[in-house]
N, C-alpha and C positions, 0 to 999 in steps of 0.2 A: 504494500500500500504506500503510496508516496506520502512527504510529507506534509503537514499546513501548512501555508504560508501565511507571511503577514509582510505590509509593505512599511518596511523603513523612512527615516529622514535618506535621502540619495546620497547627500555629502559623508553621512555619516555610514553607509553600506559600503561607500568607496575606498571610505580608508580604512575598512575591519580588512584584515586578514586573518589566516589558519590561525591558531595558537592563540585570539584574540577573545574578549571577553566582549561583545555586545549588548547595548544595553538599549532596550524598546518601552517607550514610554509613551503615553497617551491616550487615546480612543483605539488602536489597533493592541497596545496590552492589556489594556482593560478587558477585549474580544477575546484575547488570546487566555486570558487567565480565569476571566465571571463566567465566560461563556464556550467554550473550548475546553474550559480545565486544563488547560495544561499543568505539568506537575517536575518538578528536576527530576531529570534523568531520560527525558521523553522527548525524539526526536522533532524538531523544525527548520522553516527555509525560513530566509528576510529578503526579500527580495527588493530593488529598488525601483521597480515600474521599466526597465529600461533594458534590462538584463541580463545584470549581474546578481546572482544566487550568492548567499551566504545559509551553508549548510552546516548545523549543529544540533548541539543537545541544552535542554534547558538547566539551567546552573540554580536560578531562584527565581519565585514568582511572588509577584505580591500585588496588593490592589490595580493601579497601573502601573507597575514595572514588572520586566521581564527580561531576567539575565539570560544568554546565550553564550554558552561557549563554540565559538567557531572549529568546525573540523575540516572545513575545506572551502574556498570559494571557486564561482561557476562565474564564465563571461558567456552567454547562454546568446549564438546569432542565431534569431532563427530563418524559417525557408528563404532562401534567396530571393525567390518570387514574390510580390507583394502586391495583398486583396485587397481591395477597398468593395465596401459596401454602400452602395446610394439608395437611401431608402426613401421613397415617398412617407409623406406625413401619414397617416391613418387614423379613424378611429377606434377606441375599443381597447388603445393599448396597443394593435399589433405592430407597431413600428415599431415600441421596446422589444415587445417577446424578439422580433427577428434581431435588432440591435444586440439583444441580450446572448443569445442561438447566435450570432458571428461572430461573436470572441470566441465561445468555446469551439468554436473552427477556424480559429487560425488567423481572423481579417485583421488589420493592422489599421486602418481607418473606416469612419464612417461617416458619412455626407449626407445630412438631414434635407430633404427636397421638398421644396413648397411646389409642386406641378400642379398643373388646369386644375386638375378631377380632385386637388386633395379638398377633405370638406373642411378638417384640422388646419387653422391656420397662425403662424405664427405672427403675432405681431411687433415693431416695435421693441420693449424689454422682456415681451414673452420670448423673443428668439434665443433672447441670450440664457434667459433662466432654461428653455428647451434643451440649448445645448449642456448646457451646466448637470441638469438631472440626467441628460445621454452620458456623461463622462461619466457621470457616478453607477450605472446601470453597468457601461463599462468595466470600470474597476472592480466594481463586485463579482460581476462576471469570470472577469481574468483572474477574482482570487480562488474562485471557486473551483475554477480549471485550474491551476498549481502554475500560470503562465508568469513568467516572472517581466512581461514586459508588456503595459495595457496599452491598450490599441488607444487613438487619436478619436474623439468625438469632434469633427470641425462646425465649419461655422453652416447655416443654415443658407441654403443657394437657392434662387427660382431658374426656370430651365436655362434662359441665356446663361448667365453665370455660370452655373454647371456644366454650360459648354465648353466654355473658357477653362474650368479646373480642369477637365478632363483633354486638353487640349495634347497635353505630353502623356497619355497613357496611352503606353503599347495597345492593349484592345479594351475596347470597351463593351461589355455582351448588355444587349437593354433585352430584360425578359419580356416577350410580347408574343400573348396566347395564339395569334395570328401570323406568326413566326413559320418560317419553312424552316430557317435552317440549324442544327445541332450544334449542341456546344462542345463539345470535343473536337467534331472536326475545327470550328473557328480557334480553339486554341492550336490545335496542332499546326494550320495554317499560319498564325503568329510566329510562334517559334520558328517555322522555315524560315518567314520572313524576315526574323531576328535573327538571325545565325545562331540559333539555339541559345539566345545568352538568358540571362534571367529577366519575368517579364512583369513588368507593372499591368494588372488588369483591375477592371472596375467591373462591376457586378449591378447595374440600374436596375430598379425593382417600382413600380408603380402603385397606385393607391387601391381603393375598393373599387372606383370605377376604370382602373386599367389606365392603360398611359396613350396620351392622344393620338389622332392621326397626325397631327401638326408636331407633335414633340418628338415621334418616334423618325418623322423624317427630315426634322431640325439633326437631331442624334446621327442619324445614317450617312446625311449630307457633311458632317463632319469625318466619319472614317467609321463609327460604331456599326457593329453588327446584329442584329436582333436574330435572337435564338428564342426557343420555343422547349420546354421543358416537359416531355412526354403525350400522353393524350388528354390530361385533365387538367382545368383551369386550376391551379393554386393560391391558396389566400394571399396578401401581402405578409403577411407573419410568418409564413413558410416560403412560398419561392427562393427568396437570398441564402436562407440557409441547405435548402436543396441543391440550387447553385455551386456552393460554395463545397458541398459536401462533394460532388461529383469533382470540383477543381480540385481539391485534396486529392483526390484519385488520380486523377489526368496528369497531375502534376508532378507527380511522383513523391506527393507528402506522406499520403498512407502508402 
């Protein structure tokens, strides 16, 4: 079983090494010791969002404090290739549930999309507080999964804009039920076309009412490719990380 993790001050994970005495204080020891239990002698990571793993054993525990004797540190790169997730607003929650479902597969960003159809909108200082509780969905997520490095929650985009980020990514796959063509083959096409080197893809996911005529050949007209994922329509909460599960495969992660 692997072990818990809990995320660190970064400056202070940097300069722990082996043989070093750690020491976690705050709302992540207080989780680690009220609510965890942890106890001396009982193995844990610290991880500092970014990572770099600090693997140990607990030394002492106490209200919020949480000694760690270090037994080895990890500089942890992971897959070469790098997912972003663009997910349409939704309502119901499903834009966290999928937000939440793409960290524990591996995405490295995620790009909040105000498109036509979303009925969810953000406004104004909503966008910022949206993003703010995405990062934290985030984080919990990646500690949940033992990932020691949490993925990017960015800023909230409407389609042009998102044009524009998505300008320098290798491919971009927009899921659209209307779709002919397969995602496997448009990655393996990629990579020919990059000499096999490692590829930035973006993953578009549209709202409850699907992603527009106008948007999807805004998208196309730029170099994106619309793929179509099986015979049955998928919710917004599911598609990205259906996506995302089959790019693990393709990609040669699992």
């Amino acid at each position: 079983m692997t072990n818990p993790i809990f995320f660190g001050d970064p400056d202070a994970v940097r300069a722990a090494g082996a043989g070093s005495l750690f020491v976690l204080e705050g709302a992540e020891a207080h989780h680690a010791v009220a609510v965890k239990r942890l106890a001396p002698g009982e193995p844990v990571d610290i991880v500092d969002g970014s990572g770099r793993r600090l693997t140990g054993t607990v030394a002492a525990a106490g209200p919020s404090r949480l000694e760690v004797a270090v037994e080895s540190v990890t500089e942890e790169n992971e897959a070469a290739d790098t997912l972003v997730l663009v997910q349409a607003l939704a309502k119901g929650g499903r834009d966290e549930q999928a937000v939440e479902a793409a960290t524990e597969l591996g995405v490295q960003a995620v790009i909040p999309w105000q498109s036509e159809r979303s009925i969810v909108r953000w406004r104004a200082d909503k966008a910022a507080k949206g993003q703010l509780k995405w990062q934290g969905i985030l984080t919990a997520a990646a500690k949940q999964s033992r990932r020691s490095q949490i993925p990017v929650a960015e800023e909230m985009l409407d389609t042009k804009a998102l044009v524009r980020r998505l300008a320098d990514v290798d491919l971009v796959l927009v899921l659209h039920e209307e779709a002919d063509g397969a995602l496997v083959p448009a990655v393996e096409q990629a990579r020919r076309r990059c000499g096999g080197r490692p590829l930035s893809i973006a993953v578009v996911v549209g709202p409850e009412g699907g992603i527009s005529g106008a948007e999807v050949e805004l998208l196309r007209s730029e170099g994106a490719v619309a793929v179509r994922l099986g015979q049955h329509v998928l919710r917004s909460s599911t598609a990205g990380p259906a996506a995302l599960a089959v790019l693990n495969y393709a990609l040669g992660r699992w």
